[in-house]
C-alpha positions in Angstrom: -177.9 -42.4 6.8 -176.9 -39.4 4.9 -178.7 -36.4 5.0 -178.9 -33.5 2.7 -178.6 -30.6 5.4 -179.9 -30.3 8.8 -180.3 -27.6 10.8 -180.3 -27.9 14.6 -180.8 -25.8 17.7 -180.4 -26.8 20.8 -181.6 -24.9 23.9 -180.4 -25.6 27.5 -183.6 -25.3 29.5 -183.7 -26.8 33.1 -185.2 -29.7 33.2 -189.2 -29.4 34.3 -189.8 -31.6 38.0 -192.9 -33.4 36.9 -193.8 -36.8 35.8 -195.8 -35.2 33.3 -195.5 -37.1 29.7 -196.5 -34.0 27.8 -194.9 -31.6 29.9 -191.7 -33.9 29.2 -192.1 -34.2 25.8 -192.9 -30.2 25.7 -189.2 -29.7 27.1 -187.4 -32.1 25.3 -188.9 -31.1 21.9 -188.1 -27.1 22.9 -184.4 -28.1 23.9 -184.3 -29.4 20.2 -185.4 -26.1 18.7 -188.6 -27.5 17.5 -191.3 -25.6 19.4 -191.8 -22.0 19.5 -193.4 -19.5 21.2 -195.0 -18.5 18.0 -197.0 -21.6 17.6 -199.8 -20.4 19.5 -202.1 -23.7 18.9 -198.8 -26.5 19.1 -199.4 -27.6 15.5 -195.8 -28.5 15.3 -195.9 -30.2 18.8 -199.1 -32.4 18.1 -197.6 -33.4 14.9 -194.4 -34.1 16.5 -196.7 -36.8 18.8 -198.7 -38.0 16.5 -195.4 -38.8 14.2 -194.0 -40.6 17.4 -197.3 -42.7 17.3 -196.7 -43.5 13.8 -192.7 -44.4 14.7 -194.2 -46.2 17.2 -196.5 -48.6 14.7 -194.0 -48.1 11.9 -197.0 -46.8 9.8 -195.5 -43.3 7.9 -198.9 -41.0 7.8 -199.6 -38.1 4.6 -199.7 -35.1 5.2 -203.4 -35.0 4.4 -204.2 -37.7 7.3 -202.3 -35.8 10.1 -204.6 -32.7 8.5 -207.4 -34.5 9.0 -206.8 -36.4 12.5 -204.9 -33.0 14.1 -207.7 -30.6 12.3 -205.0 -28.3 10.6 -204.8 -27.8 7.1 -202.2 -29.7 4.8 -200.2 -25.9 4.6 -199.9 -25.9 8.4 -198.4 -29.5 8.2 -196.7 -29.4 5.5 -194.9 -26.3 7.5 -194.1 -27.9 10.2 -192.7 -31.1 8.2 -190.3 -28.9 6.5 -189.1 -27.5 9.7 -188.6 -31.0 11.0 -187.1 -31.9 8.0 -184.6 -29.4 8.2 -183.7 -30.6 11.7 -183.2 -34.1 10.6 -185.4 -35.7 12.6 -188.0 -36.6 10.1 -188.3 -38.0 6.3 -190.3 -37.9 3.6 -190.4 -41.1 1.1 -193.1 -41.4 -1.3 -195.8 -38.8 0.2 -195.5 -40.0 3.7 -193.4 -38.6 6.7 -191.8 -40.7 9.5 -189.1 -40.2 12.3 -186.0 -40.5 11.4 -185.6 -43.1 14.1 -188.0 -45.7 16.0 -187.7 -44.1 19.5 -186.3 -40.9 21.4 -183.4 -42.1 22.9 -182.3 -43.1 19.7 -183.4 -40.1 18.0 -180.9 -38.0 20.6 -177.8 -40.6 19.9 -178.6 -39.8 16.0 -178.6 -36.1 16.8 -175.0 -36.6 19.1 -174.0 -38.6 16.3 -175.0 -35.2 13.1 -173.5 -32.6 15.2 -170.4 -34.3 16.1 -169.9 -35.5 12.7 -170.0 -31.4 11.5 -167.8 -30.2 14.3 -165.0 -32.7 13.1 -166.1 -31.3 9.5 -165.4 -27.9 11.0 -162.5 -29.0 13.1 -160.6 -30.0 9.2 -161.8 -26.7 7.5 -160.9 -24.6 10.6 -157.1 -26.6 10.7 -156.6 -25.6 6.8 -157.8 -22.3 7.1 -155.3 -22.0 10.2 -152.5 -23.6 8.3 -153.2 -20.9 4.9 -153.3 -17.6 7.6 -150.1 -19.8 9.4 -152.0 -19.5 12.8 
């Protein structure tokens, strides 16, 4: 799948010794770019879960219901949708957000999949720009 543009960041943190599900999901959602310090209440984290719920049951939720259920308002989701958006990990089809994928294993291989896709992008445009200066 195709999508419009994607912005990822990915941040080499050393992995947290705990069996901890939160605390795992914490770090692997940080080493994606997706969490920051500035989300004082983890909005963007609790809807991050409750959109791995939804992947989980295959039931895409509106913005107004994860409002609701999370007790944020629709601005504060909608937010944080767009910043998932733009890392490709979640889409919007007919006023309802899902992951991209149905786990986070396969979410990861997708990611591998985006960034090595644009590196070979770059790799062309880098070769041609070489071969105009005749590096």
């Amino acid at each position: 799948m195709a999508l419009a543009a994607q912005k990822y960041t990915i941040v080499t943190l050393r992995k947290p010794k705990t069996d901890n599900i939160n605390v795992l999901l914490q770090w692997l959602g940080t080493s994606l770019g997706l969490f920051s310090l500035r989300d004082k209440d983890k909005s963007q984290f609790r809807i991050f879960i409750e959109l791995l719920k939804s992947a989980k049951s295959q039931t895409p939720r509106t913005s107004d219901e994860l409002a609701e259920f999370l007790e944020l308002t629709r601005g504060t989701v909608i937010h944080h949708m767009n910043k998932l958006m733009a890392a490709g990990l979640v889409i919007h089809d007919k006023n309802t957000y899902l992951l991209r994928v149905e786990n986070l294993k396969t979410l990861i291989d997708e990611v591998e999949q985006d960034i090595k896709r644009t590196c070979e992008r770059l790799r062309l445009v880098a070769s041609e720009i070489d071969g105009k200066l005749h590096l």
